[in-house]
TORKOL-4160 file (C-alpha; in steps of 0.2 Angstrom, whole numbers, padded with zeros to 4 digits, m for minus):
190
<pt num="1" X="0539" Y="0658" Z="0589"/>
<pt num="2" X="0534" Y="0644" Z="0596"/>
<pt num="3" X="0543" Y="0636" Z="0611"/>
<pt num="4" X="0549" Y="0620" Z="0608"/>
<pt num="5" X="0539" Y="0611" Z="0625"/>
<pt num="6" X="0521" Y="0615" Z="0628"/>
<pt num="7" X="0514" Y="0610" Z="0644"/>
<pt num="8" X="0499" Y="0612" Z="0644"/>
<pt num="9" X="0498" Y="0609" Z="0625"/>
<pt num="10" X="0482" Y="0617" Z="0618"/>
<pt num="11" X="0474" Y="0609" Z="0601"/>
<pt num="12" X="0459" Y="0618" Z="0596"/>
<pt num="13" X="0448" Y="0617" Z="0609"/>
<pt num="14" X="0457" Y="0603" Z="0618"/>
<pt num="15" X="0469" Y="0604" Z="0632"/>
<pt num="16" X="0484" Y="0592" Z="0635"/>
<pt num="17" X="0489" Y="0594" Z="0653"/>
<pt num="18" X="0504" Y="0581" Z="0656"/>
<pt num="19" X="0511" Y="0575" Z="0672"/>
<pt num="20" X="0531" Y="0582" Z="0670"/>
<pt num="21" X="0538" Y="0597" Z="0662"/>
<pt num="22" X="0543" Y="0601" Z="0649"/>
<pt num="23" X="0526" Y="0592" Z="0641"/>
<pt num="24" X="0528" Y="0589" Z="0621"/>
<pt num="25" X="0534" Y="0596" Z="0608"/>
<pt num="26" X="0521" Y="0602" Z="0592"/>
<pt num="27" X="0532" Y="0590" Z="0577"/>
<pt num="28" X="0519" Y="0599" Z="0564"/>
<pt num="29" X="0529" Y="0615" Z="0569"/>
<pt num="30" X="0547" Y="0609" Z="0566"/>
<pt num="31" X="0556" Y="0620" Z="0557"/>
<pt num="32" X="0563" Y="0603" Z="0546"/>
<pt num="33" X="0545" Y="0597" Z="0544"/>
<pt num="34" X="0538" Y="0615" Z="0539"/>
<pt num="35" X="0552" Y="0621" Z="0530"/>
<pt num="36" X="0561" Y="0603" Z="0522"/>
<pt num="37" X="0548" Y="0589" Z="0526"/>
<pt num="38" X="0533" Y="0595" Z="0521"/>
<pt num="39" X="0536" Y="0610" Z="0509"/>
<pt num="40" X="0550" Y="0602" Z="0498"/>
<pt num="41" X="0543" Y="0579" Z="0501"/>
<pt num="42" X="0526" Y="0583" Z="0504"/>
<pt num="43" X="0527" Y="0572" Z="0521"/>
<pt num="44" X="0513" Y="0573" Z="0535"/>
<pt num="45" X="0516" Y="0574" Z="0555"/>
<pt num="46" X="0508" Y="0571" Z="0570"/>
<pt num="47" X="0504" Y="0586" Z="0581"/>
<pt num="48" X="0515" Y="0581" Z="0594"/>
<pt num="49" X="0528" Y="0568" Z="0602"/>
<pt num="50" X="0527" Y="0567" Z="0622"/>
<pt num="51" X="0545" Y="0559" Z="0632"/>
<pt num="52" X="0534" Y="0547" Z="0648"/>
<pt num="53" X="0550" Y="0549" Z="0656"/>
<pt num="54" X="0544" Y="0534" Z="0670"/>
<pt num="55" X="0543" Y="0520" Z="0657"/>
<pt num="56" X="0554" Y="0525" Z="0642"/>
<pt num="57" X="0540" Y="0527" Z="0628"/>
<pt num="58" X="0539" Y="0540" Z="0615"/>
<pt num="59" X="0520" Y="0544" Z="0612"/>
<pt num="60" X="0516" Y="0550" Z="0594"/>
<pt num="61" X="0499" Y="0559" Z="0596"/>
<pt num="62" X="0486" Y="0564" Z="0579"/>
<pt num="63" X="0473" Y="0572" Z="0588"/>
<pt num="64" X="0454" Y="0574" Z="0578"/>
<pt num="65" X="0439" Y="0584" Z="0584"/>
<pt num="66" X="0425" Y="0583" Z="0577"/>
<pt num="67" X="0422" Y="0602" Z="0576"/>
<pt num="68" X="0439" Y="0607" Z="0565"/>
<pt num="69" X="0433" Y="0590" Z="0555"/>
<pt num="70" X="0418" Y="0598" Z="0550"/>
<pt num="71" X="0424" Y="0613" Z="0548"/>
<pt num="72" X="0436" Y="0608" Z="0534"/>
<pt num="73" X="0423" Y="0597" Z="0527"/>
<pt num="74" X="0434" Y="0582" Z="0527"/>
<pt num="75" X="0430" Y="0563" Z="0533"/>
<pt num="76" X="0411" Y="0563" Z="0532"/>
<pt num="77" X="0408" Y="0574" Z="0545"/>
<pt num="78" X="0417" Y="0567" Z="0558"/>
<pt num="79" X="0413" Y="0546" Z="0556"/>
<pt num="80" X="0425" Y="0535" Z="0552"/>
<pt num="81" X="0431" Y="0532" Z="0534"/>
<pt num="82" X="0444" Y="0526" Z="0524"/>
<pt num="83" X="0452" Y="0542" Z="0519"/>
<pt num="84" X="0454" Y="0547" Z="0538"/>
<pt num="85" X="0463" Y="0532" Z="0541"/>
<pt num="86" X="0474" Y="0534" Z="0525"/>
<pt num="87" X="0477" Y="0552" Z="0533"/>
<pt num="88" X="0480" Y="0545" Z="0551"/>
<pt num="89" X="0491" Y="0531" Z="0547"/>
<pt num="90" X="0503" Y="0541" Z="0534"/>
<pt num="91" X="0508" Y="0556" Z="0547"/>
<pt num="92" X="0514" Y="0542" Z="0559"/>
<pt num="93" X="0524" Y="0535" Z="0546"/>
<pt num="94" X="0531" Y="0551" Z="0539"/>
<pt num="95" X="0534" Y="0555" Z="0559"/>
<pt num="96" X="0545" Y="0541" Z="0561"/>
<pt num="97" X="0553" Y="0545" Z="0546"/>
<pt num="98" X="0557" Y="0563" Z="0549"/>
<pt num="99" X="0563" Y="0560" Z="0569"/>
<pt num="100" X="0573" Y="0542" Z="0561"/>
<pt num="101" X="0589" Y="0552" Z="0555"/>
<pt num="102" X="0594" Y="0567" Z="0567"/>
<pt num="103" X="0606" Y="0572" Z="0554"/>
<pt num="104" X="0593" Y="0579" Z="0542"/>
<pt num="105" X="0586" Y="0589" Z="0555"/>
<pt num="106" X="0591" Y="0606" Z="0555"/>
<pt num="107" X="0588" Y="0614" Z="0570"/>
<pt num="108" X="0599" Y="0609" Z="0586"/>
<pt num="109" X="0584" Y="0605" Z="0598"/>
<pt num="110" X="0576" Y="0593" Z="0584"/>
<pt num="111" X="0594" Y="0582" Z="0582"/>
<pt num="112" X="0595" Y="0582" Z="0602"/>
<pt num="113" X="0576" Y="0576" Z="0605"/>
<pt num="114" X="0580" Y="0565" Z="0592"/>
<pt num="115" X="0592" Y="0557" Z="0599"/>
<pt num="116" X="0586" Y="0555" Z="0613"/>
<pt num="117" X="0571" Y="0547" Z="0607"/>
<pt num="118" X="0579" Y="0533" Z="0596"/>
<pt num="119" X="0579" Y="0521" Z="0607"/>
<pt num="120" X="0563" Y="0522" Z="0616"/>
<pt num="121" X="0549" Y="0513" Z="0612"/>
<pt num="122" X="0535" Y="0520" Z="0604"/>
<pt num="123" X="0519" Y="0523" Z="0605"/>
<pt num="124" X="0505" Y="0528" Z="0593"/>
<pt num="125" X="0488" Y="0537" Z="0599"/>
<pt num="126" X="0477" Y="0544" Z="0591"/>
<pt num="127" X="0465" Y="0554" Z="0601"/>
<pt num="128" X="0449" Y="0556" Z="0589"/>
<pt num="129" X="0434" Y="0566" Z="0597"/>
<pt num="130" X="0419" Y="0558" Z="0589"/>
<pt num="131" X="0403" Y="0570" Z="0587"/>
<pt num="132" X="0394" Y="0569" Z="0605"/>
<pt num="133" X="0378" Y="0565" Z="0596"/>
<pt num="134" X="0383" Y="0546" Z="0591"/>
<pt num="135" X="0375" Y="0534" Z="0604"/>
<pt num="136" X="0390" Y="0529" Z="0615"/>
<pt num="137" X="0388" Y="0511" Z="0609"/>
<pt num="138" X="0393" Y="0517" Z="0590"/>
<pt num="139" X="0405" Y="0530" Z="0595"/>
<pt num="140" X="0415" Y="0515" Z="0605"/>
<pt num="141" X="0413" Y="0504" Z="0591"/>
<pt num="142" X="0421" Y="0517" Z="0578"/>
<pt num="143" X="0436" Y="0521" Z="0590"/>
<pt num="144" X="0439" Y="0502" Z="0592"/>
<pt num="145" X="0436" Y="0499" Z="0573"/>
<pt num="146" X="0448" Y="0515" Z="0570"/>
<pt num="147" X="0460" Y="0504" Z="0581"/>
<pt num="148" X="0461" Y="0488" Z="0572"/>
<pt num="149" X="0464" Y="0497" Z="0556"/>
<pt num="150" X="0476" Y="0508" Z="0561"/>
<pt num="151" X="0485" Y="0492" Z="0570"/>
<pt num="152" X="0486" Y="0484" Z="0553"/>
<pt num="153" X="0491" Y="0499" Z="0543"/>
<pt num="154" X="0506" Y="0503" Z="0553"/>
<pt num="155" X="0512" Y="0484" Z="0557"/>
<pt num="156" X="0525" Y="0488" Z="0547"/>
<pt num="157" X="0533" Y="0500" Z="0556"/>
<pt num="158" X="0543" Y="0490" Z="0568"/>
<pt num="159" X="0547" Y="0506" Z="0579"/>
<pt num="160" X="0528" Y="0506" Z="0585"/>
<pt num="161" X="0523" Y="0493" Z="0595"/>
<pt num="162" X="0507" Y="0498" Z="0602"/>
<pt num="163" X="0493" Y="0511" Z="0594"/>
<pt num="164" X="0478" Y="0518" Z="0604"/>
<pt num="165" X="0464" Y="0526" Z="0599"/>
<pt num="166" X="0454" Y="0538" Z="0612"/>
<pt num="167" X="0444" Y="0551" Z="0616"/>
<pt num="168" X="0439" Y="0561" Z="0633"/>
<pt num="169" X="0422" Y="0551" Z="0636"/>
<pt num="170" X="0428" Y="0534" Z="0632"/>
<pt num="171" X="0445" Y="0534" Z="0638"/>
<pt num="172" X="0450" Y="0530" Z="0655"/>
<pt num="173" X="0462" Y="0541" Z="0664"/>
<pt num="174" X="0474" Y="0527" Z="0671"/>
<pt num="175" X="0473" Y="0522" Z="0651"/>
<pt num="176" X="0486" Y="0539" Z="0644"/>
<pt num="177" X="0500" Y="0547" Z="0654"/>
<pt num="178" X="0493" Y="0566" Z="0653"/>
<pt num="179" X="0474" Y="0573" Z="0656"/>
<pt num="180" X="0465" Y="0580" Z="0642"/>
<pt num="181" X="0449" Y="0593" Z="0643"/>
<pt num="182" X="0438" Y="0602" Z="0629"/>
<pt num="183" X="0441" Y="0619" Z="0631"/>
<pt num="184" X="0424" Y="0628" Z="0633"/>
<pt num="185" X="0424" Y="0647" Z="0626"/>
<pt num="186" X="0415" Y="0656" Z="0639"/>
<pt num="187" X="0420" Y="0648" Z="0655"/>
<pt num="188" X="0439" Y="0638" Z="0651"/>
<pt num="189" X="0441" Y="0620" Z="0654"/>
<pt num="190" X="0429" Y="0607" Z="0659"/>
């Protein structure tokens, strides 16, 4: 089983390292949204939903590579399209949904974290690694392009107030709370 708190949270072959423990929690791994959310309403979910402790956010976090995108064969190879987007934007909604009510939850750890998140304000990031063979001037236009769509795709949603797109090369650190590193097979991190 999964714990509930990784820190440092691995996805694929990139590696969250955050500043405090316990680090985030995997949402797409809920027992609710595995057993009630997904299987039963069909609903999407982020990877994972990090506490910044310092300055009361809840960061939702959708993490892309271009390497898993390929591999599934979904949003044109890795560039930006509207299907990713329509992807993107709908597991933060379901997100929100699924942590909004901590009576639906089923598991004791999800009603407390939910709690405890409700009245924090939220944050949306989506960290998108773009393949590294797009000139840096297109691959910085599609992550601000990605940005501006997403910001008017989830206006609605009151509860976020800010949404972030980013990736390792065009991200500044100051610019997220926790480090992030591609994960290299044969020698670990970089």
């Amino acid at each position: 089983m999964t714990p509930f708190f990784e820190n440092p949270f691995v996805e694929g072959k990139l590696r969250f390292d955050f500043p405090d423990d316990p680090g985030a929690t995997r949402y797409d791994q809920w027992d609710t949204h595995v057993d009630v959310f997904a299987s039963r309403d069909g609903k999407k979910a982020v990877d994972f939903l990090y506490v910044d402790k310092p300055n009361d956010l809840l960061y939702l976090a959708e993490i892309k590579d271009f390497d898993r995108i390929d591999r599934k064969g979904r949003y044109k190879n890795g560039t930006y399209s509207q299907e990713l987007l329509k992807d993107v934007a709908q597991k933060f909604h379901d997100t929100i949904e699924g942590i909004a009510k901590p009576k639906r939850l089923t598991q004791d750890e999800e009603r407390t974290f939910a709690r405890a998140v409700a009245s924090l304000d939220r944050r949306a990031v989506f960290h998108w690694e773009v393949k590294p063979s797009v000139r840096k001037d297109i691959r910085k236009k599609m992550l601000v392009d990605m940005q501006t769509a997403l910001k008017a795709r989830l206006h609605k949603l009151k509860s976020i107030v800010h949404v972030r797109v980013m990736n390792i090369k065009d991200t500044k650190p100051s610019q997220r709370p926790w480090t992030v590193k591609r994960i290299c097979e044969k020698r670990g991190v970089r």
